[in-house]
C-alpha positions in Angstrom: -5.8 4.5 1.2 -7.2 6.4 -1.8 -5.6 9.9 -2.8 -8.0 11.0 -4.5 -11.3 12.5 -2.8 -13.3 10.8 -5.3 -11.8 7.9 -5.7 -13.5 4.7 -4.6 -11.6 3.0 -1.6 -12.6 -1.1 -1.9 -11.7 -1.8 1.3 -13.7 0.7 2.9 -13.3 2.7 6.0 -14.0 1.1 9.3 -12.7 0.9 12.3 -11.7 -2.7 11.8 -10.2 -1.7 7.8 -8.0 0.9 10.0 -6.6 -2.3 12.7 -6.2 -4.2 9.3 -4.1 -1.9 7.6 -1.7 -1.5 10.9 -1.5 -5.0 11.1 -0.5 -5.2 7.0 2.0 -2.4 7.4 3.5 -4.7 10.1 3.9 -7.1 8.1 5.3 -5.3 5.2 8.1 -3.1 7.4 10.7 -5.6 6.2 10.4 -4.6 2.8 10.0 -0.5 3.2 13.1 -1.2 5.5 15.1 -3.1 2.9 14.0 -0.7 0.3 15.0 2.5 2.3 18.4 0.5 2.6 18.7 0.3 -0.9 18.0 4.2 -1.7 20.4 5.7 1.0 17.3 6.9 2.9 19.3 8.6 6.3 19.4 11.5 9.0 17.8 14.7 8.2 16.5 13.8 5.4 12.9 15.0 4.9 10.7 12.9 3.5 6.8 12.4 2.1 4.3 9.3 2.4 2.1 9.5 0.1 -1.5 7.8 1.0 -0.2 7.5 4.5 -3.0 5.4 6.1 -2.2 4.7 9.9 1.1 6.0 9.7 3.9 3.2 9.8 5.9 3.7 7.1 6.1 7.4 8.8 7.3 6.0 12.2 10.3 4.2 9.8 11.3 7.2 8.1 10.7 9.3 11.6 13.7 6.8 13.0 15.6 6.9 10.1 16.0 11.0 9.5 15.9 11.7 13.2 14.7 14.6 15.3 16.6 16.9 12.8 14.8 15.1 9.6 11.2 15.7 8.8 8.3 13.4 7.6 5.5 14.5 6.1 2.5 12.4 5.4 -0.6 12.8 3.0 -3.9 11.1 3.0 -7.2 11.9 2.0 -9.0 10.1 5.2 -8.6 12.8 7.6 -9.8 10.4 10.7 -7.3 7.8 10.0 -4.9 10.6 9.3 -5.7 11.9 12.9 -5.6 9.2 14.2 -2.0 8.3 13.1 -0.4 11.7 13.8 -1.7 11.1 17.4 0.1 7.9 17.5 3.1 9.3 16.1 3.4 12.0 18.3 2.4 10.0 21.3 5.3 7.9 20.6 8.2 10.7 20.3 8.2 11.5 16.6 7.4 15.1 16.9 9.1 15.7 13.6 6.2 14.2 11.6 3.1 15.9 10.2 0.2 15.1 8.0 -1.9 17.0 5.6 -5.4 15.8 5.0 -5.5 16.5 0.7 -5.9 15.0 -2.6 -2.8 13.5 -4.3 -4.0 15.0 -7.9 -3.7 18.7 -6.5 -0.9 17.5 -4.1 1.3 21.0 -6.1 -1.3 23.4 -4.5 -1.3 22.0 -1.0 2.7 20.5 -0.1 4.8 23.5 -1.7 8.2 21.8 0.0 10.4 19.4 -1.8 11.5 16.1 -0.4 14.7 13.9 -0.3 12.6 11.1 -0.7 8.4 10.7 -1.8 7.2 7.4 -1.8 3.9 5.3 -1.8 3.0 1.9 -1.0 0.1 -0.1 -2.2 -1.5 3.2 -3.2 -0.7 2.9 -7.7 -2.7 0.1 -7.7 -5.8 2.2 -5.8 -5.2 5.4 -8.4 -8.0 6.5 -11.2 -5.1 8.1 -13.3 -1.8 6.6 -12.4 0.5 8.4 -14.6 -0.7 11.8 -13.4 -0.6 10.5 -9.7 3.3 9.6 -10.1 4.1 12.9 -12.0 2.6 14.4 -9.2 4.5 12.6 -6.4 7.9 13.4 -8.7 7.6 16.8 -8.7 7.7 17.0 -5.3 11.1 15.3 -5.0 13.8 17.7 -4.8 17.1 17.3 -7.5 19.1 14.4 -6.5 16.4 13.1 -4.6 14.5 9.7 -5.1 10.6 8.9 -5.7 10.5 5.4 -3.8 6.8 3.6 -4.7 6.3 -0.2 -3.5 3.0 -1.9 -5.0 1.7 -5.7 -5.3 1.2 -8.1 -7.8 -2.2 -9.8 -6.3 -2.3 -12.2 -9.4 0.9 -14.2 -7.7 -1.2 -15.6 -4.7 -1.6 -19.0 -4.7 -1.6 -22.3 -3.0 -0.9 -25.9 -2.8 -3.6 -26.1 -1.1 -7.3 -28.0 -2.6 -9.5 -25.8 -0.7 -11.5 -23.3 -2.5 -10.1 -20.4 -0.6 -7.3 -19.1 -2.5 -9.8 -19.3 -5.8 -12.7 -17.4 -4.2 -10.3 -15.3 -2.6 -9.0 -14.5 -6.5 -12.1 -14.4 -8.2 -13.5 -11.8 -5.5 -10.3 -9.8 -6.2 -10.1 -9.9 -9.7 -13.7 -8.8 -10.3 -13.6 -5.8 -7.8 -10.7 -4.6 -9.1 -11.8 -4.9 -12.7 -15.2 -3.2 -12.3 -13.8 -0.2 -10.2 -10.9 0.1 -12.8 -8.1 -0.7 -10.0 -5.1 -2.2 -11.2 -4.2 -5.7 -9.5 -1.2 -6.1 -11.5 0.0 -2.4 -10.2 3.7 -3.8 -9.1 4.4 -5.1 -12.4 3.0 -2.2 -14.7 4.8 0.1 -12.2 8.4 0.5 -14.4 6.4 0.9 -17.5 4.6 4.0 -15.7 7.5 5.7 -14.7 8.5 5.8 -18.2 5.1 6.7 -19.5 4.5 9.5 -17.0 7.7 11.0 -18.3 9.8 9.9 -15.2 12.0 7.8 -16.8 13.5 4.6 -16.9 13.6 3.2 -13.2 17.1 3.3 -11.4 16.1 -0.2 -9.9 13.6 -2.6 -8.9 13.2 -5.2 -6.6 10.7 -8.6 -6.3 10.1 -9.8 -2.9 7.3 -11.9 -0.9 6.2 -14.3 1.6 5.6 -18.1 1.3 3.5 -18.7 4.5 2.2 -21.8 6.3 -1.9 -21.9 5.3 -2.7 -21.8 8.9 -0.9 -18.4 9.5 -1.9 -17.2 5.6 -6.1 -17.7 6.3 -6.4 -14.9 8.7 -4.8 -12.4 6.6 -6.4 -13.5 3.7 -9.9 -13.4 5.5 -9.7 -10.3 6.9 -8.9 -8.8 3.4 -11.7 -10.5 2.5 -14.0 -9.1 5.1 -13.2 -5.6 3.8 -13.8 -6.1 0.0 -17.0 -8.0 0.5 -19.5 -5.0 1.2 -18.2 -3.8 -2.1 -18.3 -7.4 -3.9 -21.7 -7.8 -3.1 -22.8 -4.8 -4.0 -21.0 -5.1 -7.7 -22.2 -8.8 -8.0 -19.1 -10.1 -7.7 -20.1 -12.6 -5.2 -23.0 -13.9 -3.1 -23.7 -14.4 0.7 -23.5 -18.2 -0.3 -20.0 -18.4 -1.3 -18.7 -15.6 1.4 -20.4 -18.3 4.1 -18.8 -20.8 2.7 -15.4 -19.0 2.0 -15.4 -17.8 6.0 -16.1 -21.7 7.2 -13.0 -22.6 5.3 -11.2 -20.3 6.0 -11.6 -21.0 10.2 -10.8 -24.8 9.1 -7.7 -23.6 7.1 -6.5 -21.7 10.3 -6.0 -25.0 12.4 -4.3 -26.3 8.8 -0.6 -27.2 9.4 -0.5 -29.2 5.8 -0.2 -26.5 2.9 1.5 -23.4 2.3 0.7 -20.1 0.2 2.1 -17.9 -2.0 1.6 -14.2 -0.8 1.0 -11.6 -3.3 4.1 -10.1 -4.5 5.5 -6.6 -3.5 7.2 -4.9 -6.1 9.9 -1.9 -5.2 10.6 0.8 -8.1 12.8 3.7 -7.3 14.6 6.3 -10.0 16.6 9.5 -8.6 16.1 12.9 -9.8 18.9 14.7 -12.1 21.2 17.0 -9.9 
């Protein structure tokens, strides 16, 4: 989700968006699992997820500080942000919160420092990432660890000669560019830590998912489905190809022939001096 108030979400914010993104953050746990692995991330630790959404990555950390830990989540969608603490609580983890509040002001509204702040899939979303990340870093405590995970769209591809990974691309590429998102945000992310003054990253890590076309299409289609309003609207594509690009899309679904390449997800992590 966006952080900042302003801030043009391209997915939009439907009810369907909201199932999609708890279906994504599914299917991303084992990575913010592996990742939290690698940074120590343990009981009662307290903790801040930054662009939240429906509140996943918080049900990790919840189970990973404990009841004596605390989780704190911020997004700037207060329904989906209502909805996830409800969830959240419903399910036991009482030691979670979220405050509804723009990631560019984040010092006047979370005064608290954390063991660990992270984001996922939130860089590449940003207007200004550089002052989004300083802002996230000075909320972690000394000796603590900002944690952000972000994609590299531009990896997708396919063996595949159907026109769906290249319309799927093209749609990508040119919403991203004209609303001055950052497809590549994984890869820039190192760079950013050390332009925002963070420094040079502690570690990083490259991981992904080569996928069977039939299980890939629906995934791929229903990030399509959420971009589109927006792609028509900018030009970007027309009612002809999205037609075309859902028919192959339910053909690709029965296809047991050709694999994709998921986009990448990229983990950066540095620790603040003691």
């Amino acid at each position: 989700m966006p952080a900042h108030a302003d801030s043009v979400y391209v997915m939009g914010t439907t009810d369907e968006e909201y199932e999609r993104l708890r279906r994504q953050a599914l299917m991303y746990e084992p990575f913010a699992v592996a990742a939290f692995d690698r940074i120590g991330l343990g009981q009662g630790m307290s903790c801040l997820d930054v662009g939240c959404g429906p509140g996943e990555v918080m049900r990790l950390m919840a189970e990973r500080v404990g009841p004596a830990g605390r989780v704190v989540g911020l997004d700037v969608d207060d329904k989906l942000a209502r909805q996830a603490l409800g969830a959240l609580h419903g399910k036991g983890y009482t030691q979670c919160s979220i405050v509804t509040a723009d990631l560019y002001t984040l010092e006047h509204t979370v005064h608290e420092f954390f063991d660990v702040v992270y984001a996922r899939l939130l860089v590449q979303h940003l207007d200004d990432p550089l002052a989004g990340l300083k802002q996230m870093y000075q909320r972690v405590k000394p000796g603590g660890q900002l944690l952000i995970q972000d994609l590299y769209l531009s990896a997708i591809d396919s063996d595949s000669p159907s026109n769906l990974l290249r319309e799927m691309r093209a749609v990508v590429d040119g919403v991203w560019a004209k609303t001055g998102k950052d497809a590549r945000a994984g890869m820039t992310l190192p760079g950013h830590f050390i332009r925002a003054g963070i420094g040079v990253p502690d570690g990083t890590d490259v991981a992904g998912g080569l996928l069977p076309l039939r299980e890939a299409a629906g995934m791929i289609m229903s990030v399509y489905k959420s971009v589109l309003p927006l792609a028509l609207k900018l030009g970007v594509t027309t009612e002809e190809r999205s037609k075309q690009f859902f028919a192959e899309g339910a053909d690709a679904a029965q296809d047991d022939k050709f694999y994709v390449l998921m986009p990448l997800i990229i983990s950066v992590w540095k620790k603040k001096p003691d």
